[in-house]
C-alpha positions in Angstrom: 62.4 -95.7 -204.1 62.4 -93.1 -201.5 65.5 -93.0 -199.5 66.8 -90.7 -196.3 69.7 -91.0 -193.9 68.6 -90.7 -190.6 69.9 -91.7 -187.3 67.9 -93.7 -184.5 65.6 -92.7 -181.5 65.9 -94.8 -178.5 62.9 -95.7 -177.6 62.9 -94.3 -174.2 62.9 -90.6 -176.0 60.1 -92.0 -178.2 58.1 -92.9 -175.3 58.3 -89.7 -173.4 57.4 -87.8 -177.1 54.6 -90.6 -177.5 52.9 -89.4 -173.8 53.7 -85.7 -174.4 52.3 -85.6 -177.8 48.8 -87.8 -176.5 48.8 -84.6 -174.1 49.4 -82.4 -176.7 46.8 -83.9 -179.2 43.8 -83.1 -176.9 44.5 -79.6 -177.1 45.1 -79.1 -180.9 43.0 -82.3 -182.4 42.8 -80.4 -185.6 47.0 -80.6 -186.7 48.5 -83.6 -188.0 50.1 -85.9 -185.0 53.1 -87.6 -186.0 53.4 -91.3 -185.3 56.5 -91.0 -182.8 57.0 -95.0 -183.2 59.9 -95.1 -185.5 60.8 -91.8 -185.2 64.2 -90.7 -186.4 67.0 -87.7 -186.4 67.0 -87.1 -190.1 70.3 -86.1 -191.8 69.8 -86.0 -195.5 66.4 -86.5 -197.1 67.5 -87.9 -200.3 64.0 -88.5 -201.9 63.7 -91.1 -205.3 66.1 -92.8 -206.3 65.9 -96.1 -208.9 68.0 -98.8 -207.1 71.0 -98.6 -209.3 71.6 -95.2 -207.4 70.5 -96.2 -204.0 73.3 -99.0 -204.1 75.7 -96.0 -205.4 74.9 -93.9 -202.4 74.6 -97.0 -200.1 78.6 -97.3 -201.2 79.6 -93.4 -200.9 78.1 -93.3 -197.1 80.1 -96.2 -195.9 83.3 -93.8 -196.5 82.7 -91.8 -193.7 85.8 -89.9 -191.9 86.4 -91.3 -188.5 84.2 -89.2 -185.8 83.1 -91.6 -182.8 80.3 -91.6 -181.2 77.9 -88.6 -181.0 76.0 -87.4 -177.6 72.4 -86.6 -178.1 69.9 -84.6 -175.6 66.5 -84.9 -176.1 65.1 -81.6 -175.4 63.1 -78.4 -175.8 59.8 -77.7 -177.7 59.5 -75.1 -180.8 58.0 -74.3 -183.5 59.1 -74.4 -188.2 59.1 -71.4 -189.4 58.1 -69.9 -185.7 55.5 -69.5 -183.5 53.6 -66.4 -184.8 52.9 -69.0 -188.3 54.0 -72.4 -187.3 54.1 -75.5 -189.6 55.2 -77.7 -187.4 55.6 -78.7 -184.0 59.4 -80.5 -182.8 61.0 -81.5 -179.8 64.8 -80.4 -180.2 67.8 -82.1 -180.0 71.2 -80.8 -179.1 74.2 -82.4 -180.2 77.1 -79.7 -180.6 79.2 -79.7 -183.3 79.7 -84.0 -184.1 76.5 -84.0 -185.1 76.2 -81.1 -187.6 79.7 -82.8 -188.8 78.2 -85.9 -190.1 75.5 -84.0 -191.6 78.1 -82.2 -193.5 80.3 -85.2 -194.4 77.1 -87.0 -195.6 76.1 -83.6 -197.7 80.2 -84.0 -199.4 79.5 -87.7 -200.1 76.4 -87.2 -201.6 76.6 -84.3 -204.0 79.2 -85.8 -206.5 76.5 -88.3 -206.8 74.2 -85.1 -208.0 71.9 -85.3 -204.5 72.3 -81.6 -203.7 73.1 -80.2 -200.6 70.6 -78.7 -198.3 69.8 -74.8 -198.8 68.8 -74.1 -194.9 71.0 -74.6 -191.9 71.2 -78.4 -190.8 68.6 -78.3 -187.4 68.3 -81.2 -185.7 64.8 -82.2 -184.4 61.5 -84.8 -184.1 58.8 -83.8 -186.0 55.7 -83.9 -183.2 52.8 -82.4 -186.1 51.9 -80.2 -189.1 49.6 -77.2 -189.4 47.5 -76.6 -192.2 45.3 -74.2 -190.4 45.5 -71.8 -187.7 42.7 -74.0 -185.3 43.9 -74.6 -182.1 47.1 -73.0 -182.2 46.5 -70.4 -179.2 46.2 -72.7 -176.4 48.2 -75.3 -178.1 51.3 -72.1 -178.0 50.3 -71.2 -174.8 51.2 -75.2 -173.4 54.2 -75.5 -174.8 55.2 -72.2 -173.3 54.0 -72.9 -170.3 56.5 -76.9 -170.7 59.6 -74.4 -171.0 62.2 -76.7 -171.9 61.0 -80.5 -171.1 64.0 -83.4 -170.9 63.0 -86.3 -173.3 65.9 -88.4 -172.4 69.5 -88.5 -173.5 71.7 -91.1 -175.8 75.2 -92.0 -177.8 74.6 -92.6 -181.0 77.0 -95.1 -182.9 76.1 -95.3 -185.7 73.5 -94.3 -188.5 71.4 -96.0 -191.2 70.3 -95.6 -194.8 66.5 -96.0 -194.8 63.9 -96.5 -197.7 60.2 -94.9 -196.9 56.8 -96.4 -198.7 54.0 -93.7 -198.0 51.2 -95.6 -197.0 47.3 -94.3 -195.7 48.2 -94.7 -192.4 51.6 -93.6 -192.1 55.1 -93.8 -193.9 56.6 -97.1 -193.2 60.4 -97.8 -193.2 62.6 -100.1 -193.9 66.2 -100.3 -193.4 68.6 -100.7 -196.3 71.6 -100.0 -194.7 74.3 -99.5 -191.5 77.2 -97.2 -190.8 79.3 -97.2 -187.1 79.7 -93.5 -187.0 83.6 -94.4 -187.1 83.6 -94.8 -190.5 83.2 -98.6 -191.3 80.5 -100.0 -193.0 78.4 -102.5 -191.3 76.2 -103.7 -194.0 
């Protein structure tokens, strides 16, 4: 199965992303729109894993260290790699320093398990879409310039969640395998 650990958007930050995205759309049809319903903060893409070793990292994230909750701001537009050859389109998230501590702590659980840790910087973000071509990139940079730095709404984040993901035609779907309070304590 394909597993990630990912924390939650509220759904008011999905729906402002969901309207400025349909804006977005009509200017760049030709890149790959993410479906923002369901969208998530991911903290460790873990990839395949037979069940025997999802229920092995299911067990090593429930020993997080105590860290409370974690204060998220929706904000901000930019571009992967940047925006002279972009790859994809995000909206940002700033979180200071709790939340690039969980992503560590999750990183130290998982690599005795053999999941290595992540070879770029931990950068929190939504993916909005994908490039595969240059079409409609101009005026598509030239709107999110012009946004500067749009709010999308801010949250406290509790807790986090190990999540399975089935590629399907239209979309990946997800399913929840299990829950972590952010304090340390599993929940399921």
């Amino acid at each position: 199965m394909r597993i990630f650990v990912a924390l939650d958007i509220p759904e008011t930050v999905c729906d402002s992303l969901t309207k400025l995205s349909r804006q977005l759309r009509e200017i760049c049809p030709a890149a790959r729109w993410a479906r923002i319903e369901g969208a998530h903060l991911t903290l460790k893409f873990i990839g395949e894993a037979p069940p025997e070793r999802a229920e092995h990292i299911r067990s090593a994230l429930g020993d997080q260290p105590a860290a409370g909750p974690i204060e998220l701001h929706f904000a901000g537009l930019g571009f992967f790699p940047d925006s002279r050859r972009p790859r994809v389109l995000w909206a940002g998230i700033e979180a200071g320093a709790a939340l690039r501590s969980l992503a560590a702590s999750i990183e130290a659980r998982l690599e005795p398990l053999g999941i290595p840790r992540e070879a770029r910087d931990f950068q929190p973000h939504i993916t909005l879409a994908r490039f595969d071509s240059p079409k409609g990139l101009d005026p598509l940079r030239a709107a999110v310039e012009k946004l500067g730095v749009p709010e999308f709404g801010r949250s406290l984040a509790v807790e986090f969640h190990l999540y399975r993901s089935v590629l399907k035609r239209g979309g990946a779907e997800y399913t929840r395998l299990a829950s972590y309070p952010i304090s340390g304590e599993s929940s399921s």
